[in-house]
C-alpha positions as CSV (number, residue, x, y, z in Angstrom):
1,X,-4.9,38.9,16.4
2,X,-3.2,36.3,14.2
3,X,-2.9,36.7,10.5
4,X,-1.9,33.5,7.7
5,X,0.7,34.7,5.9
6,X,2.2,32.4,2.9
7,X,5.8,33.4,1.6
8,X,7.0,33.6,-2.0
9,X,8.2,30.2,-1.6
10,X,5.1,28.6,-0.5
11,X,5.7,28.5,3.3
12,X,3.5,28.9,5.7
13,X,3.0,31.4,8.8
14,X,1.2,32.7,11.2
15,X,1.9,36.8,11.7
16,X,1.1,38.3,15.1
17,X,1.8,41.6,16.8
18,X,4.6,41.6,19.4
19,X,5.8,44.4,21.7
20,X,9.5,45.0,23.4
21,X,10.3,46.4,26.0
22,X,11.5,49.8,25.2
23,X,8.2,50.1,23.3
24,X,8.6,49.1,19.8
25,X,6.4,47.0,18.2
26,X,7.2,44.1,15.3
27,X,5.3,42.2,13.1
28,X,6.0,38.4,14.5
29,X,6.1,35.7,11.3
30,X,6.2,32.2,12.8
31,X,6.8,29.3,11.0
32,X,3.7,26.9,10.9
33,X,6.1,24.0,10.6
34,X,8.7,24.7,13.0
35,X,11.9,26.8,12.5
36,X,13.3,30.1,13.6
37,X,10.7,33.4,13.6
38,X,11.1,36.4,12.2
39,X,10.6,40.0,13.1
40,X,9.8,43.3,11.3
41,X,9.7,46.7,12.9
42,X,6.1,48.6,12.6
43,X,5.8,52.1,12.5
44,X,3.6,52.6,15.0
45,X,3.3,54.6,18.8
46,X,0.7,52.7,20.3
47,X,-0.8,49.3,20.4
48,X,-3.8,50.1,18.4
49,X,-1.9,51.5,15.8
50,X,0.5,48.9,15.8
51,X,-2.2,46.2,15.3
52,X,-4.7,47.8,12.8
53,X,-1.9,48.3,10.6
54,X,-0.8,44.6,11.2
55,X,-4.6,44.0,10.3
56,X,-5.0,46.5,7.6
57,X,-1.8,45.9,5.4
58,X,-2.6,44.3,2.2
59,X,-0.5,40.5,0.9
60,X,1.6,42.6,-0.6
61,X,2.3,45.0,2.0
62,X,2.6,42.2,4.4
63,X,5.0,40.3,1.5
64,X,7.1,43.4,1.8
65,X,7.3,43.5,6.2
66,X,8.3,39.7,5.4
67,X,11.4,40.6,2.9
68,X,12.4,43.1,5.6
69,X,12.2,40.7,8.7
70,X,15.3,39.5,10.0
71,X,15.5,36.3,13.0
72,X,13.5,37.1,16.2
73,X,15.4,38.4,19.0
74,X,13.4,38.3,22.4
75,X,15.3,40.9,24.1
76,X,15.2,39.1,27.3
């Protein structure tokens, strides 16, 4: 599931669930034009949670994940 997400600046991004590998589970904000993602931590113990929360969280809910994201880190 991919949500549109537009920042208080105007920009544009798509926000999608992502999992690492100890089992965490981030909200994923990814530029529509190119440039670095960002990554919020969910609270959240399984991926159903994880992802109706991603799908349930209101703009400004999802405004507030986005002020608390910081650059995406793959872990690999």
């Amino acid at each position: 599931m991919v949500r549109e997400f537009e920042d208080s600046d105007g920009r544009a991004w798509d926000v999608a669930l992502g999992r690492a590998s100890w089992g965490a589970f981030h909200a994923l904000f990814v530029p529509r034009d190119g440039g670095e993602a960002r990554q919020t931590l969910l609270a959240a113990e399984a991926s159903e949670d994880a992802a109706r929360r991603l799908h349930e969280v209101d703009a400004d809910e999802l405004l507030d994940l986005f002020r608390r994201s910081k650059p995406y880190e793959d872990g690999s």
